[in-house]
N, C-alpha and C positions, 0 to 999 in steps of 0.2 A: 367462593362461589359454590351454587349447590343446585344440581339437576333435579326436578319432579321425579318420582320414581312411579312405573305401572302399577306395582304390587305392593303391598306390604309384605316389611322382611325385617327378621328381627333385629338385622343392625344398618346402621345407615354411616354415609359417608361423606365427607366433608372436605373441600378441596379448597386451598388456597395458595394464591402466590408469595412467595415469602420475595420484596423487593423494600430499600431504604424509601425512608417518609422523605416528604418537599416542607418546603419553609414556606410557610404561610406568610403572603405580603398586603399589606392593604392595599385598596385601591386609593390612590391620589389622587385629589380635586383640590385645588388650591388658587391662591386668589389674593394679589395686592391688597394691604392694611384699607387703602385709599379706592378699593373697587366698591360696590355696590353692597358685596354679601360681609365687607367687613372681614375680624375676625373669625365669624362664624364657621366657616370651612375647617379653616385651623385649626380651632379648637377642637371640630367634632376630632380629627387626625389625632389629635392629642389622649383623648379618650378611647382610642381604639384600640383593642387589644393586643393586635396585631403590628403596630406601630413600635418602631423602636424608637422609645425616647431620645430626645435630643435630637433625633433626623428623621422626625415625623414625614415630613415632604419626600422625603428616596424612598424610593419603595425596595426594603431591603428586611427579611425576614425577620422575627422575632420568635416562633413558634414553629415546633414540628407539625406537621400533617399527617396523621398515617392514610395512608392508599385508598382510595372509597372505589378501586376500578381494581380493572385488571391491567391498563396499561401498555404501554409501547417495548417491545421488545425487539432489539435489535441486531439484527447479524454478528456473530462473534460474542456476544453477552454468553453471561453462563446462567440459562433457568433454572430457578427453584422452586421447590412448589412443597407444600404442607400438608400431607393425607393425615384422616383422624378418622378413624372407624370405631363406632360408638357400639355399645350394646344396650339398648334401650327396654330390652324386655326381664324378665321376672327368670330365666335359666340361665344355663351354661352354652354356648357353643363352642364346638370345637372344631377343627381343621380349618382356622381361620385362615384364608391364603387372600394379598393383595396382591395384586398382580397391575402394573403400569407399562405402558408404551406410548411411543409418540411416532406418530404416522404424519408423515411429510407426502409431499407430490413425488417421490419418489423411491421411497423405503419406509420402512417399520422397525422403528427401535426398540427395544428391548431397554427398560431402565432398572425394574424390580422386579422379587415375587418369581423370579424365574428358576431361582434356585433354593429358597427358602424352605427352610420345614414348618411345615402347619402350624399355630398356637390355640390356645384355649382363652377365651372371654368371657371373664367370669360377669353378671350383671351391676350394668351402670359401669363398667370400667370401658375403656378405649386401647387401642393401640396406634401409635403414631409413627410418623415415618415422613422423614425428609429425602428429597430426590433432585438429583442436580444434573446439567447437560449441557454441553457447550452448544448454543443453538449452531451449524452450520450452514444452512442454508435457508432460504429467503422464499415468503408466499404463507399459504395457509399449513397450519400445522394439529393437529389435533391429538388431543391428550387425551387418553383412552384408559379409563380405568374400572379394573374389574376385581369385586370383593365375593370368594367365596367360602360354603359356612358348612356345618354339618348342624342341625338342632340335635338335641337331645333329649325332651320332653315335649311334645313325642319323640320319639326313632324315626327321623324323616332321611329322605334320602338329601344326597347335596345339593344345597341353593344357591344361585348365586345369580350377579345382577351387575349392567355396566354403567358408569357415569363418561359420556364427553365432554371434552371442555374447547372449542374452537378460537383459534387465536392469530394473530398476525407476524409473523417475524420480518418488520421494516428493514432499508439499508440503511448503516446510519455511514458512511463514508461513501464518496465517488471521487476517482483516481483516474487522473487521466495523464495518462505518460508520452515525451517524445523524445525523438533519437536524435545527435547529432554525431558525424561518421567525423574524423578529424583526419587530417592527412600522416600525424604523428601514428596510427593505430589506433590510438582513443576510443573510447565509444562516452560520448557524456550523456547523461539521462537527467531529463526533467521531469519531475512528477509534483502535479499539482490535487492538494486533497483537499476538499472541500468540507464540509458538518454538516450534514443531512439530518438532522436530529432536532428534536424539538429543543432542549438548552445548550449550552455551552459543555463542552470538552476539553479536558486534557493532557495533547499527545505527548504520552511519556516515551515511546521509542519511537521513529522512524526510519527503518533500514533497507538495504539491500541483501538478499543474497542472492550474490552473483553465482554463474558455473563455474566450474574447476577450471575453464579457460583461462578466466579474468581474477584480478583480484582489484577490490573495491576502496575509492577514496572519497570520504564525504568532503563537501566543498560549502557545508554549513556550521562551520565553528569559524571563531575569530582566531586572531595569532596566537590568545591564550588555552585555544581547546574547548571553549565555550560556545555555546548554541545561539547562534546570531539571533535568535525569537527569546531569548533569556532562558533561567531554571524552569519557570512553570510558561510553559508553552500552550497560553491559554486559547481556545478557538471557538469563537463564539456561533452562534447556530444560523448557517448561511453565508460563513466567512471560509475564505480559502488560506493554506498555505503553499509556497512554492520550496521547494527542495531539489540542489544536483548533487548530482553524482558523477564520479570518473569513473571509468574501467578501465584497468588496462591488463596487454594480455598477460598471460604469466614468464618468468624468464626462460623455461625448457618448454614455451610455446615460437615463441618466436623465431624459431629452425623453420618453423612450416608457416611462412605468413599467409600460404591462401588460405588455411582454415580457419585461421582469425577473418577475412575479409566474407568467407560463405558462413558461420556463424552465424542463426538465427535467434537461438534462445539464449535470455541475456539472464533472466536469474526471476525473482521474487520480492516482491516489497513486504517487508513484515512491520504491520501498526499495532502498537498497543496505546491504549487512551482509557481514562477514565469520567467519569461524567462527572458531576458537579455536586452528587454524596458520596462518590468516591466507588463507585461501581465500575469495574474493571471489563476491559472488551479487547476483544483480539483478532485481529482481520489478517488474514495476508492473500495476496492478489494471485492467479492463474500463474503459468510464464510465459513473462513479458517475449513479446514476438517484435523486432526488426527488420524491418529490408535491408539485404545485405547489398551493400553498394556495387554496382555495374562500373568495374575500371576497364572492361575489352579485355584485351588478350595481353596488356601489358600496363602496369600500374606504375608510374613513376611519380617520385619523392625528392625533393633536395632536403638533407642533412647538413647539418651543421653550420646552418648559411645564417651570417650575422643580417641580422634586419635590420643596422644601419651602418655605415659603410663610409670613406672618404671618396672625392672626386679624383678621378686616374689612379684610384692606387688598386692592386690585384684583388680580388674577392677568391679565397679556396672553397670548395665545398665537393660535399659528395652526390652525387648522382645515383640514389636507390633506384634497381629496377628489378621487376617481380615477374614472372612469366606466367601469367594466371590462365594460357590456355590449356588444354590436352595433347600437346605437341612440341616436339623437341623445337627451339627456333633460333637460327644462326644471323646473327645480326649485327650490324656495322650501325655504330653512332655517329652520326655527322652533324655539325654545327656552321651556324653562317650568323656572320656579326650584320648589326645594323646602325642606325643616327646614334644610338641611345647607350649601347654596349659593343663591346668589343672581347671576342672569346681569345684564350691564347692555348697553342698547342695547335695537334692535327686536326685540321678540318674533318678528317674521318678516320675512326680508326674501329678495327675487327673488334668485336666483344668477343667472340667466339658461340659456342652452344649452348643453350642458356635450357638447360631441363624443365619438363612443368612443376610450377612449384615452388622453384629455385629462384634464390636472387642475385645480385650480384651489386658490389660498391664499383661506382667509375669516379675518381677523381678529377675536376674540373676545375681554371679557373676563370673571371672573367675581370674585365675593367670595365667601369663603367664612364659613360662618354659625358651625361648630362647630370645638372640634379634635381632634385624632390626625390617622386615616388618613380622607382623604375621595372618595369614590370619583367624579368629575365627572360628570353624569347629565342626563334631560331635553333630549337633543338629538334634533330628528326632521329627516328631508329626506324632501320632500314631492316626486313624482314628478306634472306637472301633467297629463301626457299620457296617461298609465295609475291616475293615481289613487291612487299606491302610494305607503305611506309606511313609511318605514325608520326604526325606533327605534335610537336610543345609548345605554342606561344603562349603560354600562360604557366609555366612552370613553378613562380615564385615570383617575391616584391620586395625589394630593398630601398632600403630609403637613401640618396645620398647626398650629403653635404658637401661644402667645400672646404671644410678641416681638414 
């Protein structure tokens, strides 16, 4: 591409994008032996240059295209671009200085030229210069370039003169993430990425990283380690994919579980993908933000509890509880059977003082009266200090047979 200039000057400047060529496809028009137009369609397919033999009818490249635009560029791509500063006149100039920057909506980059020493141009020769930049951000960008010269036949003072080049940096991914809180600690992450891009992609990495809280398990390989979307994870333009994740928190985290439970920031998605010449791009997302779950002033968990179970026989398990207020809390656990189960042991017994923060294992057990699905119920903790007391009827769900 190449800007009008005001003045004449005696060297000029030449700007292009250096991006891979597209495969030239014919256009398909085709048509039953037995339709009206005959062979004739076909045949013209067959004579076209662009056709690749033997599967004239697919529209599937046979030829390079090189670039006749400037093209789509997109978020995370790495620009390049091709300065060539010519000397078109009949002397020498000297302190030839290019100087490049790329001005966004909200900075001014610095690419070349900024440090460089001066060169001499002798006539009809050029000097060239390739410039590269990882686009980061998205809107209108503008390429700003300035060539300056000293003449020396005459003794002028220094000239110089600027070209713009105005462009677009499209998004080519949208990410849209959600949270699920699990009662184990968990945190599972869903993230769905879409191809916002005019062709097909593909994503060669999609990860997390998580904070130093958590450490990260993908839940998108098969038993063998393989990526359930296969090696080439191809994404065609307008198609999504879906991907989870586990977190869990780390083992010298889990002294303090309220700070796993107020935990906001969960980490970063980093994508890489390449496009379909093989042009390389690199996204990774803000940090991913969560609502941290609202458990009250006391979070409780059953541990260890088998999920199915025989009819009348003892069910053990542990009774996690978390004291997630800002206050010390003295608390008696009391239990009341109903049709469906039957708790054994003291109906109430002291926990003692339960610090903010702190948790504590209570050993339970129960039998269960019915079968199918039985929902475990009738657990209270009693707050002695304020009087409050916290019902469970939905604690857990065991399934029970009659084996």
């Amino acid at each position: 591409m190449e800007a009008k200039q005001k003045s004449e000057h005696l060297l000029s400047l030449k700007v292009m994008r250096l991006t891979r060529p597209t495969l030239a496809s014919p256009t398909v028009v085709t048509c039953e032996p037995t339709d009206l137009p005959g062979n004739t369609l076909n045949d013209d397919l067959k004579i076209d240059c662009t056709a690749l033999p033997g599967m004239e009818t697919l529209a599937l490249g046979y030829f390079m295209v090189l670039p006749q635009s400037f093209g789509n560029i997109y978020l995370g791509e790495i620009f390049s671009s091709y300065l060539c500063v010519h000397n078109g006149s009949n002397q020498v100039v000297q302190d030839v200085v290019i100087k490049t920057d790329l001005q966004t909506s909200t900075q001014k980059i610095p690419l070349s030229g900024h440090s460089e020493k001066s060169k001499e141009l002798e006539p009809d020769s050029t000097i060239d210069e390739v410039i590269y930049h990882e686009v980061k951000e998205t809107g209108t960008h503008i390429l700003i370039c300035e060539v300056s010269y000293t003449p020396t036949n005459p003794i002028a003072p220094t000239q110089s003169f600027k070209k713009f080049f105005k462009f677009q940096v499209l998004k080519p991914l949208d990410v849209k993430t959600k949270f699920y809180n699990a009662e184990s600690d968990e945190i599972y992450l869903e993230a769905e990425i879409e191809n916002l891009t005019a062709g097909p992609i593909c994503l060669e990495k999609v990860d997390v990283e998580s904070s130093p809280l958590f450490s990260v398990m993908t839940l998108n390989t098969n038993e063998k380690g393989e990526s359930i979307y296969g090696p080439i994870n191809l994404l065609d333009s307008g198609c999504s994919r879906q991907y989870l994740y586990c977190l869990k928190p780390q083992p010298n985290v889990t002294e303090c579980p309220k700070m796993i439970y107020n935990v906001t920031n969960i980490g970063k998605i980093d994508i890489v993908w390449r496009s379909n010449m093989g042009e390389r791009g690199r996204l990774q997302t803000s940090q991913l933000q969560r609502l941290a779950p609202d458990h009250g002033d006391l979070r409780v968990t059953m541990k260890s509890i088998p999920s199915e179970v025989a009819l009348e026989k003892p069910v053990n398990f542990q009774c996690h509880i978390v004291n997630m207020s800002e206050r010390n809390m003295d608390i008696i656990l009391s239990l009341e059977s109903s049709n469906l189960i039957a708790w054994c042991g003291v109906s109430e017994k002291i926990l003692g003082t339960l610090k903010p923060g702190k948790s504590t294992d209570v050993p339970l057990c129960v039998v269960p009266l019915d079968t199918g699905l039985i929902t475990i119920s009738g657990l209270k903790l009693i707050d002695t200090f304020l009087r409050r007391t916290y019902e469970y009827d939905d604690a857990a769900q065991i399934f029970v047979n009659l084996a």
